[in-house]
C-alpha positions as CSV (number, residue, x, y, z in Angstrom):
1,X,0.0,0.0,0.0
2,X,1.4,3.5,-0.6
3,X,0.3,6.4,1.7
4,X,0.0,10.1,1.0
5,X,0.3,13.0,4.0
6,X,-1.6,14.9,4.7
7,X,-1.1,19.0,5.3
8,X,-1.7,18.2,9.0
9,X,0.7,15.3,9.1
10,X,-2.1,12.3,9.0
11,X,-1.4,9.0,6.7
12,X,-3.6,8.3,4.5
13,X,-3.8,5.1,2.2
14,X,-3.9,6.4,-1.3
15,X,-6.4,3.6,-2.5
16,X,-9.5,2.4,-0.1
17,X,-12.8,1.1,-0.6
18,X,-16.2,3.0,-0.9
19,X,-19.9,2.3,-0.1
20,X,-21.6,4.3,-2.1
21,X,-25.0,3.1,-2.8
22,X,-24.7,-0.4,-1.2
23,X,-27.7,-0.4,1.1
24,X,-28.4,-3.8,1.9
25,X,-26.5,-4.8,4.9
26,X,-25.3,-8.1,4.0
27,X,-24.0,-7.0,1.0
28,X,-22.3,-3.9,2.5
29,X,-21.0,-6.0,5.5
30,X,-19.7,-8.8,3.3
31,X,-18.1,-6.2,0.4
32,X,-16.7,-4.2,3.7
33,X,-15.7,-8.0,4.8
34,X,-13.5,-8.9,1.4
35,X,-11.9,-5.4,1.4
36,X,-10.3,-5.7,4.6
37,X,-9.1,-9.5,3.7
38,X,-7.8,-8.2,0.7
39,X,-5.8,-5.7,1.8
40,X,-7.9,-2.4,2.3
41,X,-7.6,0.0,5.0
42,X,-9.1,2.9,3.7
43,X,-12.9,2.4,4.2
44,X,-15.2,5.6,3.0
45,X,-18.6,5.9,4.0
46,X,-21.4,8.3,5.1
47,X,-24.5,9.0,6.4
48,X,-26.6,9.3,3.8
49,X,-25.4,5.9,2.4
50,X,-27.6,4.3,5.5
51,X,-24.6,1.5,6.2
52,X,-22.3,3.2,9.0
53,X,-23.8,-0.1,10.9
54,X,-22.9,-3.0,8.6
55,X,-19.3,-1.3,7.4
56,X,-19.0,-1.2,11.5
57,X,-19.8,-4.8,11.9
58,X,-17.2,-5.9,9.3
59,X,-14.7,-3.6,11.1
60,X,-15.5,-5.4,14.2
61,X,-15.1,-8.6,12.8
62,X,-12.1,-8.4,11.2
63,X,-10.2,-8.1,14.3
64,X,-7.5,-5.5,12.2
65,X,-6.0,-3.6,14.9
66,X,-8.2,0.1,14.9
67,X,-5.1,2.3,14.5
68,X,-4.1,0.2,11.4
69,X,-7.8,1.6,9.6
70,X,-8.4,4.8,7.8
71,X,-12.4,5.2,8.5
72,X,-14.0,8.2,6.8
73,X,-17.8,9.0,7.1
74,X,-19.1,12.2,6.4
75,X,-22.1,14.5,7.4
76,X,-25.4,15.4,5.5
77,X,-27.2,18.4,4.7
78,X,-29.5,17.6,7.1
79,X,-27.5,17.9,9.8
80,X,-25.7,21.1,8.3
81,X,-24.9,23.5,11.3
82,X,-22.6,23.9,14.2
83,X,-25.0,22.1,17.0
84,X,-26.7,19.4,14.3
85,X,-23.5,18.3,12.5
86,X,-21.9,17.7,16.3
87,X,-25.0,15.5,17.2
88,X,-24.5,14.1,13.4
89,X,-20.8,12.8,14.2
90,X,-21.7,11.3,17.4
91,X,-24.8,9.3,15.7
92,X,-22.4,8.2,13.0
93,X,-19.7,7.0,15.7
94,X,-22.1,5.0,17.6
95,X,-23.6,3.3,14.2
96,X,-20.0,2.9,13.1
97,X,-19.0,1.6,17.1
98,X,-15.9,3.5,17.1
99,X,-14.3,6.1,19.5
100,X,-13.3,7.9,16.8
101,X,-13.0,8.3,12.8
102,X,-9.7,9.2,10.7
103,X,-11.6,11.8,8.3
104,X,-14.6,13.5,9.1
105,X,-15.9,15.6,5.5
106,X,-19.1,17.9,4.9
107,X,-20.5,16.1,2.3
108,X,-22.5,18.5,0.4
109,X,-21.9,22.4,0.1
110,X,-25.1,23.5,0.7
111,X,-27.2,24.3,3.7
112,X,-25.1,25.8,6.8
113,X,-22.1,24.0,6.2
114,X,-20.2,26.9,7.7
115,X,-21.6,26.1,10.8
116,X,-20.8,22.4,10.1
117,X,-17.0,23.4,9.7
118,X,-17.1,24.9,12.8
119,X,-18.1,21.8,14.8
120,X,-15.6,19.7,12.5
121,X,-12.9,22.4,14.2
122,X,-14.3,22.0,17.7
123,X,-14.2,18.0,17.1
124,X,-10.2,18.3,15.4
125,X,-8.9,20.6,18.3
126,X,-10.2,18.4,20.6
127,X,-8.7,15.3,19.4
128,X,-12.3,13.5,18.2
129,X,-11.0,13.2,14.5
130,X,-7.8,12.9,13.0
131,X,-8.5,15.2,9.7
132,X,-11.4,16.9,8.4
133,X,-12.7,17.9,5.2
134,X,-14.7,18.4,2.4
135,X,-16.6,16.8,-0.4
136,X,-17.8,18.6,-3.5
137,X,-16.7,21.6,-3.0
138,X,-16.5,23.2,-7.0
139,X,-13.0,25.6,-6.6
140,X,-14.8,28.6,-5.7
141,X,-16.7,27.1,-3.0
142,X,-13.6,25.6,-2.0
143,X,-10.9,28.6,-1.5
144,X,-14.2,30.6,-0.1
145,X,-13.8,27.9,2.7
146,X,-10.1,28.0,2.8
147,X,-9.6,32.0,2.9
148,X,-12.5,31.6,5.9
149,X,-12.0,29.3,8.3
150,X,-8.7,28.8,11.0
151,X,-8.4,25.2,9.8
152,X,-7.7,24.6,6.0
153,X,-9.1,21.1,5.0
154,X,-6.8,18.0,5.0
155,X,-9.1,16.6,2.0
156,X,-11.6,17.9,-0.6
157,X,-13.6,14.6,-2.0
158,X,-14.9,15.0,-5.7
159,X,-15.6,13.6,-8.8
160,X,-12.1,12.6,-10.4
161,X,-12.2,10.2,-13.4
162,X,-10.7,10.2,-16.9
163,X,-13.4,12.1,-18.5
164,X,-13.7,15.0,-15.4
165,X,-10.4,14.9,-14.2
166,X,-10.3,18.6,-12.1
167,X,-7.6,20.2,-13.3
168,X,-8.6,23.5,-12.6
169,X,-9.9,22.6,-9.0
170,X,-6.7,20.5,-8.7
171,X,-5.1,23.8,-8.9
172,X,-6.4,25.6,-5.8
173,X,-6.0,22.4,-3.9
174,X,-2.0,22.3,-4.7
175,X,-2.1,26.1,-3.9
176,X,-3.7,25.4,-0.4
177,X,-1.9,22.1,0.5
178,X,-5.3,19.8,0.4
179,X,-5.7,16.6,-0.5
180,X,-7.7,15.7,-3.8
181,X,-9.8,12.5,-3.2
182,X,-11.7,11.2,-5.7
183,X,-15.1,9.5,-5.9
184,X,-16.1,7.9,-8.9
185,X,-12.6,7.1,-10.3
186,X,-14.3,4.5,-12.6
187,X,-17.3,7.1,-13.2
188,X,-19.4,4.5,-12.5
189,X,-18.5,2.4,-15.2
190,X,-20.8,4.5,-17.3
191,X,-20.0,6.2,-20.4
192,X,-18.4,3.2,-22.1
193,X,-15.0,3.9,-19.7
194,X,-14.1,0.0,-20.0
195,X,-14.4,-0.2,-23.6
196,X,-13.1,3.2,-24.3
197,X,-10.0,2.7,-27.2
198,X,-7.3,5.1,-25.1
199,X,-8.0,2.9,-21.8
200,X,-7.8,-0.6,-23.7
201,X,-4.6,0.2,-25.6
202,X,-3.0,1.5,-22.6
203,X,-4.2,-1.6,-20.5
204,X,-3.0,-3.9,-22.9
205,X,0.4,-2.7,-23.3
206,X,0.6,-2.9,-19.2
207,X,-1.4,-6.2,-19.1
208,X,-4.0,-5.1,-16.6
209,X,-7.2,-4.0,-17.2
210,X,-8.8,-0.4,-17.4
211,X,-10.3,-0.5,-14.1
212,X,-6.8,-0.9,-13.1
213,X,-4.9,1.5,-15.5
214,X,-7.3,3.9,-14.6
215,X,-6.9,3.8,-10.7
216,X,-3.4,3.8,-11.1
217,X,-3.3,6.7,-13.0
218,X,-5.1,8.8,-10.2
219,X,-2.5,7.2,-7.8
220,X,0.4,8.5,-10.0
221,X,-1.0,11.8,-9.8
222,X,-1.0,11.5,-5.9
223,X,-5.1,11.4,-5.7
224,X,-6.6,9.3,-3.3
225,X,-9.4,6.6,-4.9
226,X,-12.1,4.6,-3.4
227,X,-13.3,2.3,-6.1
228,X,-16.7,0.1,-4.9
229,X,-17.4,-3.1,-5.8
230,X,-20.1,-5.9,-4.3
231,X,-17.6,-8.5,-6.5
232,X,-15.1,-9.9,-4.3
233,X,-13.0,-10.7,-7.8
234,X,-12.8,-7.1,-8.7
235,X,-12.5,-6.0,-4.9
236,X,-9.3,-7.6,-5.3
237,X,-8.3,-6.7,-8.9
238,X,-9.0,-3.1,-8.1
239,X,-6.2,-4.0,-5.4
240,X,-3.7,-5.1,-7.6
241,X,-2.2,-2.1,-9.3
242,X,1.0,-1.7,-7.1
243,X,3.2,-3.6,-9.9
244,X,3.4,-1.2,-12.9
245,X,3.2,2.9,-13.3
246,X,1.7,4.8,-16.0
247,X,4.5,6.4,-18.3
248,X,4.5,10.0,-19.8
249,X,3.2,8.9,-23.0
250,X,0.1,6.9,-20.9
251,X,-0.3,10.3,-19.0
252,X,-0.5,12.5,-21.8
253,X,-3.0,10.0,-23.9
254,X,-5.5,9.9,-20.9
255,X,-5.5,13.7,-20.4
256,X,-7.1,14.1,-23.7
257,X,-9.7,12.1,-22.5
258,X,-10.8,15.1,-20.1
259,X,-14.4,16.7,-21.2
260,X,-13.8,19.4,-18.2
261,X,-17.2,19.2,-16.4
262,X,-19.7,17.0,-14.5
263,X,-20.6,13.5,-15.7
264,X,-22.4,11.7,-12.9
265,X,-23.2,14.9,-10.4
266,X,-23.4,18.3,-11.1
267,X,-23.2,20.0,-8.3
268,X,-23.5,23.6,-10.1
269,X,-27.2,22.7,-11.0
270,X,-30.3,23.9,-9.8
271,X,-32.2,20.4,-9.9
272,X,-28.7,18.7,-8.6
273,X,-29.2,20.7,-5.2
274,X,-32.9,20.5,-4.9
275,X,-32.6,17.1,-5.0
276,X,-29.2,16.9,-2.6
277,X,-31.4,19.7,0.0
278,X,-34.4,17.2,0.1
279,X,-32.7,14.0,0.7
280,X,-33.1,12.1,4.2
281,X,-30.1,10.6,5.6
282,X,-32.5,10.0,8.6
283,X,-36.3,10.4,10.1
């Protein structure tokens, strides 16, 4: 496993496992479950994903020493504001059943996340997280949060993939020392990424396939991934990229892939944050 720092001095693998949009808790558990065996510390969950419990339960099981785990979970627009995003955290360590999580990120820029941030600080100072952070935070949203705050953000999760790869936003981060996390590195295997002609030539000529030439090409850029899978075969292929690098040639083929803006979420959208705004991660 390789590790990037963080700007406060935290560890962080540079490849984990995400949750997204498994919601039945066998399969999250059991998913959760394979990751660990196979190697994964880096486990990214949230709220709003309704699993905290069963990613907790495979934790548990595992029996990996805690301080070996990377656990992120993150807190909703619902619970945006200083006092509801406190309560938020301590609701997500109990579903989790841990005394504490490595990464703690506002999840959505909208509602009072100010507020939120200022809990996330109160929770940091006092030793209740080991980083904090942000997740789809577009780059003026982002240095609007940087320029007013104490705290800059270890982390800022977004949409990375070949085909919305940041560069602009990757800019601010760089200027500010923060982290670029990406969710979605596969884009959700939408938009024919596994059968695009760029990705296939360059994964034959490494023998490996696109899923992993295209995780290892955020990793040679230094961005952290959490691919998801439910497929304990592809749990562990998304594992194996630690053998081969992308050369220049490999870089500069993918970067034409870039279309510069939103293809899963767009968080720039009216419709995108109505929806976002109205969504329950609880009664």
């Amino acid at each position: 496993m390789e590790y990037v720092t963080l700007n406060n001095g935290v560890k962080m693998p540079i490849l984990g496992f995400g949750v997204y949009q498994v919601s039945d808790p066998d399969e999250c558990e059991r998913s959760v479950a394979w990751a660990l065996g196979a190697g994964y510390r880096l486990i990214d969950t949230a709220a709003i994903y309704k699993n905290e419990e069963a990613v907790g339960r495979a934790i548990k099981k595992s029996g990996i020493p805690r301080d070996e785990l990377f656990i992120t979970t993150k807190v909703w627009v619902q619970d945006a504001g200083e006092k509801a995003a406190a309560a938020a955290y301590e609701a997500s360590l109990k579903k989790l059943g841990l005394d504490y999580v490595d990464l703690y990120l506002i999840h959505q820029p909208f509602g009072d996340y100010y507020g939120s941030w200022r809990a996330m600080e109160k929770l940091y100072r006092g030793g209740r997280v080991r980083a904090i952070g942000v997740s789809n935070f577009n780059d003026a949203r982002f240095v609007d949060i940087v320029l007013n705050n104490e705290i800059v953000p270890q982390i800022n999760q977004v949409e990375t993939h070949p085909f919305f790869q940041q560069t602009t936003l990757r800019q601010a981060m760089d200027e500010y020392g923060v982290q670029h996390e990406a969710w979605g590195p596969l884009a959700e295997a939408k938009f024919g990424i596994f059968e695009n002609e760029t990705l296939v030539k360059i994964a034959k000529k490494h023998n490996k396939t696109v899923a992993q030439v295209v995780l290892r090409w955020n990793v040679d850029r230094g961005v952290v991934v959490i691919p998801k899978s439910v497929h304990k075969n592809r749990i562990e292929e998304n594992m194996n990229v630690w053998d081969f690098s992308l050369d220049a040639d490999d870089m500069a083929e993918i970067a034409k892939l870039d279309r510069g803006r939103s293809e899963l979420v767009d968080h720039q959208s009216a419709k995108v944050a109505k929806f976002l705004i109205n969504w329950k991660a609880h009664d």
